[in-house]
C-alpha positions, 0 to 999 in steps of 0.5 A: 732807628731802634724804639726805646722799647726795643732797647730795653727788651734788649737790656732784660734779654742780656740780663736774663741770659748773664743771670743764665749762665752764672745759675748753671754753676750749681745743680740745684739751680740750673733748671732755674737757670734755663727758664732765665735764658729762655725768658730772656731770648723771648725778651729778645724776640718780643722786642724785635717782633712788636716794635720792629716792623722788619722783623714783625713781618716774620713773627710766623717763621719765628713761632714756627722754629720755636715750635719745632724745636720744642717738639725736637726737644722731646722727642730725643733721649737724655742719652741723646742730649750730646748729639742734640747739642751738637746738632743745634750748633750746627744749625747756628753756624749755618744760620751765620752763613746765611746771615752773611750772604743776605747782609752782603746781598742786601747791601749790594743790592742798596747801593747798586742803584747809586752807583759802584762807587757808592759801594766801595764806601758801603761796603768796607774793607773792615766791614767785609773781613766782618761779614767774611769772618762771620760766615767763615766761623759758622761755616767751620762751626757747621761742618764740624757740628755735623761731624760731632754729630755723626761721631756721637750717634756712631753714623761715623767711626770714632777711630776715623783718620784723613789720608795726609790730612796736616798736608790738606789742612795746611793748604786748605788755610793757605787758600782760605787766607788768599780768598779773605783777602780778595773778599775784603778787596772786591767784595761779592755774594760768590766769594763769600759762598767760596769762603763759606765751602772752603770752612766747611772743609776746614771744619770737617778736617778738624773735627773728623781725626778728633779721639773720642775722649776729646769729643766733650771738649770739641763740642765745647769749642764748636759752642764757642766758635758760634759765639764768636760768629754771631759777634763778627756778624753784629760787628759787620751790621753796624746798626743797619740791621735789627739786632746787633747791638743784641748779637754782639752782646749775647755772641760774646757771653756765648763765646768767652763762656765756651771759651773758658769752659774748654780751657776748664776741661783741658785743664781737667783733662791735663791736655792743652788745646794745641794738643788736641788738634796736633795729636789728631793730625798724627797716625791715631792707629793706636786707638784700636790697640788690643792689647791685655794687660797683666797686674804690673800693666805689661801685655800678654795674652795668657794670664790674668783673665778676668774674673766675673762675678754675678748679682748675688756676689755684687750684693754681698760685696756691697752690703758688706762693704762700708764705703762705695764710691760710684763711678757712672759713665756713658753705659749707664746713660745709653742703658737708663740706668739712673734710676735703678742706680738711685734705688739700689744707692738708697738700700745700701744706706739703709744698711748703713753704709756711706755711698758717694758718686764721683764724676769725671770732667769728661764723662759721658759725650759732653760736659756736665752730661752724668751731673743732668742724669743723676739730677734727672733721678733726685740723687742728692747733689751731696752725695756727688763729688768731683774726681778730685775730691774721691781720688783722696779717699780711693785707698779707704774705699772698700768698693768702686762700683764702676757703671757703664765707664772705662776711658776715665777708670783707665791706670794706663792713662798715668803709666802708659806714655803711648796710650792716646789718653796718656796725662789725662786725670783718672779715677785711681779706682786701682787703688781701691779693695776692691772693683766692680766693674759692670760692661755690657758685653767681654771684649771691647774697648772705650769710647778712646779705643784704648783697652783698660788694664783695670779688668785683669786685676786681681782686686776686680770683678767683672759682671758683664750685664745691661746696666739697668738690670744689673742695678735692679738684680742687685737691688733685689738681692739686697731687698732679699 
């Protein structure tokens, strides 16, 4: 039986993680945000560990995680921060997992000693689908968390197919169906680790054909599917075991919140969430197209190379322009390049002209990833604009300065019906007087694999560079 103390511990923790997430809807009070949630898991853990003896006896093992995942945190890069999540959902579904196989252990090994009637009564056909649901969802949740993992930190090729994978998926479901259903008929320790190896290859067949301008809106899903896994095992515990009324609680924040923030993104991305996971069961050989594109986007391979440009040239472009819009993406996270960026933004306003940021839904690896790193380097929350709002001012934008992007610039998203990014929003940085585009290197695709008709256009100039040294040359030439 719960103290009252416990309890209430539960109430401040629920508290805390609602007032959580409802603070991460702004910039400037999202560090605020996560300080909450943090109080509030260590309300939980408090509660359980100083006035419940089951789960006291394990105060070493829960100082122990939380000691490795604070040095986890610092240890990893704010490039990084994608693969981190990913990493961490898949610990959460493998915690599922485990939960599972030890509820069902320990109510088995409760009711052995009374009999095997007693433990059809223990163990209902309902709390089974519970327990079997549970270790199902984290199962799917793990693999595919490892999958998302292995995509972003390049381990894997993004372009990555399954031979016949709709056929494998399909049957895949079929027997994951039947053994749920012997599992909720004769419950037992073997069968649900089956279930659990049928999910995990559920997950990897999901996640493993995913495109790369997806992956943000995959990760979201996974965080979601964690959610909802921990809502099944509160479900299934029925207040035998410490914490359900705690994991139902803070799995449905979890997994109505990841839920509606997918449904968000695949609004922004013009793309339904059926889409996403149909479209990768199809050929997806498309994504290492190279094609090049002429003004009106058709291919040929002759004319309209594209123009480069240097610092210098970037400079006097800029300084000579009266408005900017910026355009980060992922290259200017892998090259750190937020903070050159902010100091060579704050010259250009000095000189007098008007410097915006827009962001994409799905820039970077993760949602809300190029909002964190222009956070991390102080640029002004209004200076920071929504693709929606930049779109209206692109043909009064005298430069779009586009930094480590390409999949979000890309026109053929709005032309091109065979392209795998085809519908989805972009920047109408084409529309623009003029663009500079900074890449790291000529050649070379988005993360979708799709090449990018905007460098051949008479209005661009590339300039093939590291993002942070191209930010600092160009700020040198203005200080000059």
């Amino acid at each position: 039986m719960f103290s009252v103390f416990v309890l209430i511990a539960y109430v401040l923790a629920m508290a805390a993680v609602v007032v959580s997430f409802s603070m991460l809807s702004s910039i400037s009070s999202s560090r605020k945000a996560v300080a909450a949630g943090a109080v509030g898991i260590g309300a939980a853990l408090l509660g359980c560990v100083s006035f419940d003896y089951w789960f006291a006896r394990y105060t070493a093992v829960f100082l122990a995680g939380g000691a490795v995942g604070v040095a986890w945190t610092y240890m990893v890069k704010m490039t990084s921060l994608p693969q981190l999540m990913a990493a961490f959902h898949s610990l959460v579904g493998l915690a599922a997992v485990l939960i599972a196989i030890f509820m069902l252990a320990l109510s088995s090994t409760a009711v052995n000693s009374v009999g095997s009637e007693q433990i059809l009564e223990s163990i209902t056909a309902m709390s089974a689908l519970d327990i079997g649901g549970g270790a199902v969802i984290g199962a799917v949740t793990f693999a595919g968390s490892i999958i998302a993992f292995c995509k972003l930190q390049g381990i894997l090729s993004r372009s990555a197919i399954i031979s016949d994978q709709p056929i494998w998926f399909f049957v895949l479901c079929f027997i994951q169906g039947i053994f749920l259903f012997l599992f909720m008929v004769f419950p037992s320790v073997t069968m649900l680790i089956a279930l659990s190896i049928i999910a995990c290859a559920l997950g990897v067949f999901l996640v493993v054909p995913i495109g790369g301008a997806d992956m943000p809106v995959v990760i979201s899903i996974l965080n979601s599917l964690s959610g909802w896994a921990a809502v099944s095992l509160g479900f299934a515990s029925s207040g035998k075991f410490g914490g359900s009324f705690l994991l139902i609680v803070v799995g449905s924040i979890v997994g109505a919140s990841g839920a509606m923030l997918s449904y968000v993104m695949c609004i922004g991305m013009n793309r339904s969430l059926f889409s996403i996971f149909s479209d990768s069961m199809k050929n997806t050989t498309s994504r290492s197209s190279t094609k090049t594109f002429t003004k009106s986007g058709e291919t040929n391979s002759a004319i309209n190379a594209p123009k480069t440009a240097a610092a210098e040239e970037a400079a006097f472009i800029m300084k000579n322009a009266d408005s900017i819009v910026i355009i980060p993406g992922y290259g200017m996270a892998a090259a750190h390049a937020q903070y050159a960026l902010k100091e060579m933004a704050d010259l250009l306003k000095k000189i007098g002209v008007t410097v915006r940021y827009g962001i994409h839904p799905v820039a970077g690896r993760m949602p809300g990833h190029m909002n964190v790193l222009l956070a991390e380097a102080n640029i002004p929350s209004e200076d920071v604009f929504e693709m929606d709002d930049i779109n209206n001012d692109m043909p009064q934008t005298d430069v779009v300065f586009v930094i480590g992007a390409n999949d979000i610039t890309n026109p053929s998203a709005r032309t091109d019906k065979s392209s795998p990014i085809y519908g989805m929003p972009v920047f109408d940085a084409d529309k623009a007087r003029c663009v500079l585009f900074v890449k790291r290197s000529a050649g070379g695709v988005g993360y979708s694999g799709v090449d990018n008709p905007l460098f051949h256009s008479d209005k661009t100039f590339m300039i093939y560079s590291d993002a942070k040294k191209i930010c600092e040359s160009i700020a040198r030439e203005l200080h000059e």
